[in-house]
N, C-alpha and C positions, 0 to 999 in steps of 0.2 A: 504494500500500500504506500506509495508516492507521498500522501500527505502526512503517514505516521512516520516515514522514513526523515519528513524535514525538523518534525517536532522534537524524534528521536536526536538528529543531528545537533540541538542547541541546546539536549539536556544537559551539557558538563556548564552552561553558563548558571543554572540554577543549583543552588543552595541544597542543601538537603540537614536536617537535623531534626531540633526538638519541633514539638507540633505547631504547626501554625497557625497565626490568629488572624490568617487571611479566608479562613472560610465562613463566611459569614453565612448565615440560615436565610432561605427566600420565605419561608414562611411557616408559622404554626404547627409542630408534631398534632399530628390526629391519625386516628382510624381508621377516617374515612376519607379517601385519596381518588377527587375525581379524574379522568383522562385530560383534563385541559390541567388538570395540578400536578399530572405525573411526573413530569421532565422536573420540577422544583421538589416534590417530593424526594424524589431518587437521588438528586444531587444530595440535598440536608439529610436524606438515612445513611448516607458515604462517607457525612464528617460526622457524624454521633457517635458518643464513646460506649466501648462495647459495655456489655454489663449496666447501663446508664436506663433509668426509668423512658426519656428521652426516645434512645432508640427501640427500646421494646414497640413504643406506639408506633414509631415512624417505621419500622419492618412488619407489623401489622397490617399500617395502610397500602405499602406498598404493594406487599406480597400478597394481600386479600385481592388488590385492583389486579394484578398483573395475571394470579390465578383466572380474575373474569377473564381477560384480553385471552387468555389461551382458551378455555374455554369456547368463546367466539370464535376463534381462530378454527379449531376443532367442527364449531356445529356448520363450518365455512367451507369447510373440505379442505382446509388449507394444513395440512397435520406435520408438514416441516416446522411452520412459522407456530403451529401450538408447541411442537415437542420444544422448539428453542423458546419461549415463552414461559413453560414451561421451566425448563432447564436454567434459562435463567434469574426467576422468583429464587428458585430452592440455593442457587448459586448467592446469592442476598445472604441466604443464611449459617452464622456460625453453628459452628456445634453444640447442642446441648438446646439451642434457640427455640427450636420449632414446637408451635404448640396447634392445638387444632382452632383454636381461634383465627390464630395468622391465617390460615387456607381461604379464610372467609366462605359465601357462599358460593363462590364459583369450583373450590377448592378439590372438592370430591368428583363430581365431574371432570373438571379436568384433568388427574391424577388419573381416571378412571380410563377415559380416552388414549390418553400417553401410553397407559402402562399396555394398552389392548396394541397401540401400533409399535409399540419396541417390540414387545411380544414378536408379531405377526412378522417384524424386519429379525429375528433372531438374534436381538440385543439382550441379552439374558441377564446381563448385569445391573443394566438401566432400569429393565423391567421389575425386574425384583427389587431396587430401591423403589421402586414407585408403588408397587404394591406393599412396602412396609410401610409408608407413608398413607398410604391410604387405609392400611386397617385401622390407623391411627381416626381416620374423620368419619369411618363408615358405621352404619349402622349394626346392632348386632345380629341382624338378620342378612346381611351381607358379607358378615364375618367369614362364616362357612366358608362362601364362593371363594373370598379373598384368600384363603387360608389354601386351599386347592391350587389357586393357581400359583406362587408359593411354593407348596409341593412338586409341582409340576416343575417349577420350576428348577431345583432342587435336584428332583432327580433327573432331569435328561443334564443338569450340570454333572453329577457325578457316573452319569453311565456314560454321555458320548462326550463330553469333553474332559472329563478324569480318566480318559482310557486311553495305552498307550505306551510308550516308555514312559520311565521315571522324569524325565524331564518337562518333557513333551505335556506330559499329565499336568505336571506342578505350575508349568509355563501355561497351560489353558484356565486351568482353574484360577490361576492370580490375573488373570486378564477380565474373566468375570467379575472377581472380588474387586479390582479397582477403579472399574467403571460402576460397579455399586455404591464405592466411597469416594466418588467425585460425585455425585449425586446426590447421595442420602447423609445430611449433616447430623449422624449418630454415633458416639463412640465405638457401639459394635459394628459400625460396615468398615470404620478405620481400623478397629484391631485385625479385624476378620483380613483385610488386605494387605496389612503389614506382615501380617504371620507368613499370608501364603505367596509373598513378596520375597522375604527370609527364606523360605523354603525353598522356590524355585532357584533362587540366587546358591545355596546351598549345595544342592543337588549339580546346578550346573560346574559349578568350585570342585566337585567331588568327580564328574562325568572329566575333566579340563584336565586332573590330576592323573585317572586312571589313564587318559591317553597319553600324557608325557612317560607316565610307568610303563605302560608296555606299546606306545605306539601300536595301538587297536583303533583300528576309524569306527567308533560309534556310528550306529543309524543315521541316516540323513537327518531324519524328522530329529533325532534327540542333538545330534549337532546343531542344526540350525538355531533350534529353542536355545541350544547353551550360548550361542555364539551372542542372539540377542540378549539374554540375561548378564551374562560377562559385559556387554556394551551397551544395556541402561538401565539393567537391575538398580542398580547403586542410587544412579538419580532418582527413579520411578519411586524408590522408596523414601529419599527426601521430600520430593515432591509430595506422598503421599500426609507427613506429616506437615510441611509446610504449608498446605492447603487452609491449614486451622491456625496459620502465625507460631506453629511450633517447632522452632530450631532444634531448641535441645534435646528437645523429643528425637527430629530425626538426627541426629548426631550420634543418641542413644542406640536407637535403632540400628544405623551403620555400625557400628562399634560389637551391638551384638551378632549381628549377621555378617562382624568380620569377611568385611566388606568395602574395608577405605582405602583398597586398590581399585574396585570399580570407580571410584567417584573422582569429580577431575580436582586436583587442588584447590584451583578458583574456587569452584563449588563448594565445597569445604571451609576453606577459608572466610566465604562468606558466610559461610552458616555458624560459624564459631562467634565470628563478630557480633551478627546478630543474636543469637545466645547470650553475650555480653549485654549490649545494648540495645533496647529496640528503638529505631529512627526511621527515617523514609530514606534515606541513603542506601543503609543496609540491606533495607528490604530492596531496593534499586539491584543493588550488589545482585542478588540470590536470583532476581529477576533477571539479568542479561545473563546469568549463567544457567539457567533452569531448562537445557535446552537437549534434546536429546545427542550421544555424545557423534562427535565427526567421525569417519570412516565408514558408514555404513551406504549400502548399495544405495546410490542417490536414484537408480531408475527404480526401485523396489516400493511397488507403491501396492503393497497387499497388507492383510487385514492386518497385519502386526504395524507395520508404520502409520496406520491410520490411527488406532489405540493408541500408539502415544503420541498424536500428535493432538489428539484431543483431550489426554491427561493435563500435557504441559500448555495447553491453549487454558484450560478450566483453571490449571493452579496459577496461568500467568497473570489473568482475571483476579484470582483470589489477591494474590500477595499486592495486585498492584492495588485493590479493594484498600488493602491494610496500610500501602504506603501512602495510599491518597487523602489517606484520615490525618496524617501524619503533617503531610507536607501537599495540598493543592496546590498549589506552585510550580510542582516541578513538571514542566514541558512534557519532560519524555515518559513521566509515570502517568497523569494526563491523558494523554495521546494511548496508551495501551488501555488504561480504562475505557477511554471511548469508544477505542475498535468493539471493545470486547462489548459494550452494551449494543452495538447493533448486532453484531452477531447473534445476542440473547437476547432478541427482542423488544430492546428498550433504545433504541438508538435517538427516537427523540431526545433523551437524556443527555446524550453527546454532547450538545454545544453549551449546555450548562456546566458539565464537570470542567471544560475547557478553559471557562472563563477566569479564572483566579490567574493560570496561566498568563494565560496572555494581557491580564493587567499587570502582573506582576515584571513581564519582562516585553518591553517595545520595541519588539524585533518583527521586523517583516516577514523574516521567513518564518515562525513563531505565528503570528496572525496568520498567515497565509493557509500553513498549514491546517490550525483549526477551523480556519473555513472549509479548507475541502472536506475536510472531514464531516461541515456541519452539510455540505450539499452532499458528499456522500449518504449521509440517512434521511436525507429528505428524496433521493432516486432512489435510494431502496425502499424505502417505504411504499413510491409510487409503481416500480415494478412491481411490487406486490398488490395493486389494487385497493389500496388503503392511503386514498389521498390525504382526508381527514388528520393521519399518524405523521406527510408529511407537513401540513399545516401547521402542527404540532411542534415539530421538531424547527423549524422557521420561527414562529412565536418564540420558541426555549434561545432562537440566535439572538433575539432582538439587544440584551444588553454586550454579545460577543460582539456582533456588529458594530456597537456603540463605540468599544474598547479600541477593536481593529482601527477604527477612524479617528481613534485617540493618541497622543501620544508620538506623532511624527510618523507613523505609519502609513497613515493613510493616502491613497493612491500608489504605494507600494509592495503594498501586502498583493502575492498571487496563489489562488486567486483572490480576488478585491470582494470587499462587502457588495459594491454593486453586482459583479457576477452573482450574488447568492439572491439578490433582489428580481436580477432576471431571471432566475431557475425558478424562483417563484412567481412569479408572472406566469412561466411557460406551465407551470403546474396548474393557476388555477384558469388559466386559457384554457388547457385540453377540457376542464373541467367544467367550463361555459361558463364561468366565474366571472364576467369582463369586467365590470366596473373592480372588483377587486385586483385581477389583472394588472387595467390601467394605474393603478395607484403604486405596485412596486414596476410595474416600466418606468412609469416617473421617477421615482427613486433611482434607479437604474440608469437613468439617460440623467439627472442631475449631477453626478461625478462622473458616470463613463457613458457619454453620449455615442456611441457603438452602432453598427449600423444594424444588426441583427435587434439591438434593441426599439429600436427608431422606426427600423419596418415594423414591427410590434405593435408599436404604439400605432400608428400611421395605419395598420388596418382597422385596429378598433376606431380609431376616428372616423373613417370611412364608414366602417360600419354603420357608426352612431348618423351620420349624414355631417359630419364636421371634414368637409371637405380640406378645404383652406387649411386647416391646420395640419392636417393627413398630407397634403400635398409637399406643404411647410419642411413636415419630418421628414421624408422622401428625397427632397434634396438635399438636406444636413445628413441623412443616411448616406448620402452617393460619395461624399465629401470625406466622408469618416474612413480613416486610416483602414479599419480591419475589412473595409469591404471594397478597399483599393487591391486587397489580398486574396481573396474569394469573388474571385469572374462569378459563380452560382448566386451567390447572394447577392452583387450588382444586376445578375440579371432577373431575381425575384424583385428586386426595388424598380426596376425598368420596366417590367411586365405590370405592375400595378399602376404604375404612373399612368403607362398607357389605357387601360382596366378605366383607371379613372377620366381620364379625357376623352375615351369612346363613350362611357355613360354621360358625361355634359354633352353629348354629342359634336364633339371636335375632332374629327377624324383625323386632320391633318395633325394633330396634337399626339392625338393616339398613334399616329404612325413613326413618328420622329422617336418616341424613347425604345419602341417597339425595333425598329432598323438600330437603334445604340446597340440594345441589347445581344440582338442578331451577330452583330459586330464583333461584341464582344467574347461570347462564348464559344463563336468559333473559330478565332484566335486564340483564345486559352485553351483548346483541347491537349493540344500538340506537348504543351513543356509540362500538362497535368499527370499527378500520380494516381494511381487504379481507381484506388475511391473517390479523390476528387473530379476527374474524367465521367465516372459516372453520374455524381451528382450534375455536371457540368451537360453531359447531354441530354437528361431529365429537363431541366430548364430547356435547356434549347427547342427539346420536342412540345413542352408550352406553348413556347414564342410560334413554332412554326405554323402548332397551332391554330394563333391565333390571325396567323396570315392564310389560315384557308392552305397549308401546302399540306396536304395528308401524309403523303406517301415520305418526305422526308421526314417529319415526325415521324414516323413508325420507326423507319431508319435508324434514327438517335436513340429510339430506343431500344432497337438491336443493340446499338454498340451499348447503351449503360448495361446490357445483359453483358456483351460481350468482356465487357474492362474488369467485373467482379463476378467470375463464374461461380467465385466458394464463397462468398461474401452472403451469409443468409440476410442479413439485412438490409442492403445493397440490392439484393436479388427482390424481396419483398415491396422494399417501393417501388423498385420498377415495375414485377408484374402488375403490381395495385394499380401502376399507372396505366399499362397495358387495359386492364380489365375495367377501368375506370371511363377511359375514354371510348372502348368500346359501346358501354350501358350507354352514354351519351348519343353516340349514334348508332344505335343498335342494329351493331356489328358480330352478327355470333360468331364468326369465325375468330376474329379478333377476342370475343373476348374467350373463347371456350381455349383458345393460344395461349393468352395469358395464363389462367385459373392452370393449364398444363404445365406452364413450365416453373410455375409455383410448386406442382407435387412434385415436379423432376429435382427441386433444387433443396424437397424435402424441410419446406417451410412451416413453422409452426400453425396451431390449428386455430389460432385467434382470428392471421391474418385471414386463411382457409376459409375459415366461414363466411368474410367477409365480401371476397373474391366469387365463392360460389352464390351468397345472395343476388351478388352481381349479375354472374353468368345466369341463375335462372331466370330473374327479369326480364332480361331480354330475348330466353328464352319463349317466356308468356305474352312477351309484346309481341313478340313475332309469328306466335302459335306456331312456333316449333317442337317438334315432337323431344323430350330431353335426350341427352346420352346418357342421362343417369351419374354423373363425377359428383354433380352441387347434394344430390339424395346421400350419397354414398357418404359424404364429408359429414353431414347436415350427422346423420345416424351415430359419427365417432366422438358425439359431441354430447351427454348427459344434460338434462331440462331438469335442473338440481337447485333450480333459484336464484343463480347468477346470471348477468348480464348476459354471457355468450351462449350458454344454454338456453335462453329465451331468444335468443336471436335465431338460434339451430333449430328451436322449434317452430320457430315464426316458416321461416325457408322449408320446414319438409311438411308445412303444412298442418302443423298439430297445433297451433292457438290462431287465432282470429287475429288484424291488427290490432283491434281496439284492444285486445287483450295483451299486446306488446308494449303500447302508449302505457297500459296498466301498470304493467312492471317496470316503467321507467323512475330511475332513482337520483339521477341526477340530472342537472337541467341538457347535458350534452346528449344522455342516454334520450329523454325526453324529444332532441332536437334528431335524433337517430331514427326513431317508430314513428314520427312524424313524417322523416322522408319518407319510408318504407310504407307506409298508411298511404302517402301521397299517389306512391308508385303503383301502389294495389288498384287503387281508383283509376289509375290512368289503363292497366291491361285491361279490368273489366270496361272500360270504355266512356268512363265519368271525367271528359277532358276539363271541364271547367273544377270539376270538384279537386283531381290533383292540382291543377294551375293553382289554385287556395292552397290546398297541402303545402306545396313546393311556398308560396310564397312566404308561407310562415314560417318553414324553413330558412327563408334566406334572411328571416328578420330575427332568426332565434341568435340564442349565444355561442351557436358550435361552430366558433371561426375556424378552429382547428379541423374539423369534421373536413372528409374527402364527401361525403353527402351532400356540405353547403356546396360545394364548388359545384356538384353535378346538377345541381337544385339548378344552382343561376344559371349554368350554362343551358341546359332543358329548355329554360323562362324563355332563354336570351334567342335560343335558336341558331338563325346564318348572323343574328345582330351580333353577335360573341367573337364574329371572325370580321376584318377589312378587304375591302376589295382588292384587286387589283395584284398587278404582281410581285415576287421577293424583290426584294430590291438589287439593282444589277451589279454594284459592285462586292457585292460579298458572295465569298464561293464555297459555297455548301459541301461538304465531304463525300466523298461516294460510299 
């Protein structure tokens, strides 16, 4: 990660000792911990002292809400982001902490759910804490079940994974036991993994020894296991104690399991210190050394190096938990908390842990870095369909942002506070959010007037009917430095220019930016690299477009097929556009081409269903008989209550539109069943009634939507295109 790498780079400028009085609380320990309080909650449950009345309440509220969030996550179909949601509440908690209050009401349920899909993935260790945990909040008539699965659980541990050589055995069972005790904050899943830690480290010491004595090659299978226990036995069980801030503990532990040849001095050295004293340096120490050891097969990426690299991810989480009570300040302890909360779910929480940071030290690469990190979990959040969690996580930047433009930093910090204003624009634009939109574009174009942000702004004026002012941005966009470097994005601000002087009805107007643009794209093909070549002839097949020349548009977009053949997302806008401009003019070969070389390039099933809504369209406009591909797609797609599944049901014919307009949940979704309503009217033969549809369309908030475009274009007809011929001095590609 780029951004934890710059923060990591400037931790030696920060301080590290006794605890700091730079963490100040954003607000009130309670209970009851709403989702817009959560990023402030989780920061203040970080600096509370363990043991402390304080944080009992604050790991209550947290861990009660974040149970809900998985939960939901769970009743969502979404069961990675529950398991990490999940994983990450119980990860909140010290040992000894957990009471069945904390679970709250969501608590049981979703321990219930977890424990059924580790099960099902053959995570036998995860499962099994999760079902000790949960006999803790279940009812006594649930007990039984729990208590079976348990059993279950139990014995296929000691029948197929305790069977074997001695090694081989000792090394599968302590692979179970540790992923139990990164998970269930109990004394007995920590002893239970230390033992059988000691054990296998043991066995392998004894297997290492008989072969120097009589040079006998052990079993493969019992070498291997020894080879990995010799090479991170040692850690695995520092680690194991260090999880709970307890040094001396593992110090103890190595010493009995004679064992402080496995371990690397660093390591050691740091854990002795720590033993001494506890500080946020120390634990810094333990933290860059806590890392599985060097030598091992870097292509080896089977089940054992997965295991520990999610041991030493959970205890890196942990210890940085302990250094960050200590010392909020320190950049690069910071920085790995943050990662680690988005990875567990809580990534909103990001840009608050970060904040002490970056007031504390006015460095740009410092700011910088926690920006990215704070736009990192605001894109994750939104790849994951939880816009709301990125909105969240944007709020939780509002005083980083402050900080970053404090201090001499600002306008140097990369990326800048404004980039994170326009990532939020662009979030709640997909989201037909406009008026919220335009408020961080503005922010965005007040320090970094940018041309991607300008065109931005510049359509929602348009939109709104604020010409002049859209026109305005348009040409301080052409002006702006990053889109003198992006021919594509000159010629997206060139094609609207014109967009707009054909609607005032100014052809001549419209045809001047229109010929710029022309110009320009196809001069920059030539010195363009793969991805940019293809975004660069996307635009062009626009422009040609919109001069009425067909067949070179299609063209251009052979070659954007052509420049990025592995590129699935590359591949995806361009079929989109294929299949897009077909529906328009309802062209089934073109579009049934497109929707084909989408499956040839084995494109996700989002874009697929979107593609095949397409193609059947104008299969119905045409009363064409189908081929059957949009059926086939529409079928690999579950009516499960999300957006895409009501979309798949809409296309294979199983809900009504009005019943798609029903399920629409946000205002873009909304602006989606509405085309699609519109469309319906128009195959059955109700022209005026779609012309309404579509118009409403084009007056809704889905700027982003490829439906708005095909809405106006429909409206617009041959008025979409200008007469007359390409213009003669520009020479088109063959």
């Amino acid at each position: 990660m780029v951004a934890l790498a710059l923060i990591a780079g400037c931790g030696a400028a920060s301080g590290g000792g006794a605890a700091s009085v730079h963490g100040e609380r954003s607000g009130a320990a309670s209970k009851e911990v709403t989702d817009d309080a959560f990023a402030g909650a989780v920061h203040d449950l970080l600096l509370s002292e363990p043991g402390s009345k304080e944080r009992a309440v604050r790991l209550s509220g947290v861990v009660s809400r974040q149970m809900l969030r998985a939960d939901a996550q769970f009743k969502n179909r979404q069961a990675d982001r529950g398991i990490a949601a999940v994983t990450g509440g119980l990860y909140l908690v010290r040992r000894g902490e957990l009471t069945t209050e904390m679970l709250g009401t969501g608590g049981a349920s979703a321990l219930r759910e977890a424990a059924r899909e580790l099960a099902s993935r053959g995570d036998e260790g995860r499962a099994r804490a999760i079902y000790e945990l949960l006999a803790r909040v279940s009812s006594p008539a649930d007990a039984k079940e729990i208590q079976s699965h348990l059993d279950a659980i139990q014995a296929w541990t000691r029948d197929a994974v305790g069977k074997g050589g001695p090694v081989a055995s000792a090394g599968g069972l302590q692979r179970v036991a540790m992923k139990r005790a990164l998970l269930e904050p109990s004394e007995a899943a920590r002893d239970e993994a230390a033992k059988l830690t000691v054990d296998w480290i043991k066995k392998s010491i004894v297997l290492r020894q008989n072969y120097r004595s009589t040079r006998t090659a052990p079993p493969r299978e019992e070498a291997q296991e020894a080879f990995r226990a010799l090479q991170v036995g040692g850690t695995t069980l520092a680690a194991i104690y260090v999880r709970d801030g307890d040094a001396a503990g593992a110090l103890k532990a190595i010493d009995q399991a004679q064992a402080r040849d496995l371990v690397s001095d660093g390591l050691f050295g740091a854990l002795e210190a720590l033993a001494v004293k506890v500080d946020a340096a120390r634990y810094l120490d333990v933290l860059k050394e806590l890392r599985p050891a060097p030598g091992r097969d870097a292509q080896r990426e089977d089940e054992d190096t997965g295991d520990e690299r999610e041991l030493f991810r959970g205890v890196a989480f942990r210890v940085a938990m302990e250094a960050y009570r200590l010392d909020p300040s320190n950049p690069e302890i910071a920085g790995v908390l943050a990662a680690g909360l988005q990875e567990l779910g809580m990534g909103e929480a990001s840009p608050a842990v970060l904040l002490e940071a970056v007031k504390a030290h006015p460095d740009a690469r410092i700011a910088g870095g926690a920006l990215a990190i704070t736009m990192q979990a605001m894109m994750f959040e939104v790849d994951a369909g939880d816009p709301a969690a990125a909105r969240r996580a944007f709020k939780a930047s509002t005083p980083l942002l402050e900080a970053a433009d404090a201090k001499g930093v600002a306008g140097k910090a990369q990326p800048s506070a404004a980039k994170v204003h326009a990532l939020m624009g662009d979030i709640e634009l997909r989201e037909g959010r406009i008026d919220e939109a335009r408020v961080q574009f503005k922010a965005a174009a007040a320090s970094e007037p940018s041309g991607i942000v300008l065109l931005s702004l510049a359509r929602i004026e348009w939109h709104a009917k604020e010409v002049d002012p859209a026109v305005a941005h348009l040409k301080e966009g052409l002006a702006s430095p990053d889109t003198a470097k992006n021919p594509a994005l000159k010629g997206e601000i060139l094609l609207l220019m014109s967009d707009i002087a054909r609607e005032r009805g100014d052809v001549q107007g419209a045809r001047a930016p229109l010929t710029d643009a022309l110009k320009v794209l196809t001069a920059a093909r030539a010195g363009a690299d793969a991805e940019e070549r293809a975004r660069i002839e996307r635009t062009l097949s626009r422009v040609l477009d919109r001069f009425g020349a067909d067949k070179p548009a299609k063209s251009a977009l052979e070659r954007a097929l052509q420049a990025t053949p592995r590129d699935k997302q590359q591949t995806a806008q361009t079929a989109g556009q294929l299949v897009g401009r077909a529906l328009v003019r309802s062209d089934l070969a073109g579009a049934r081409d497109g929707l084909s070389r989408a499956l040839a390039a084995d494109i996700t099933g989002d874009d697929l269903v979107y593609f095949a809504l397409w193609v059947r369209l104008v299969e119905r406009q045409l009363r064409a008989p189908s081929d059957g591909v949009p059926s086939r797609i529409f079928q690999t797609i579950p009516d499960d209550g999300r957006w895409l599944g009501r979309l798949a049901a809409f296309g294979a014919g199983r809900i009504k539109p009005e019943e798609l307009v029903a399920s629409a949940k946000s205002p873009t979704q909304k602006t989606e069943a509405l085309f699609y309503s519109a469309m319906e009217r128009r195959v059955s033969g109700d022209t005026k009634g779609a012309d309404d549809g579509l118009k409403q369309v084009v007056a809704g908030p889905g700027l982003e939507l490829m439906e708005m475009g095909f809405a106006r274009d429909i409206l617009s007809g041959k008025n979409a295109q200008l007469s007359g011929p390409l213009p003669a001095d520009v020479q088109l590609p063959q």
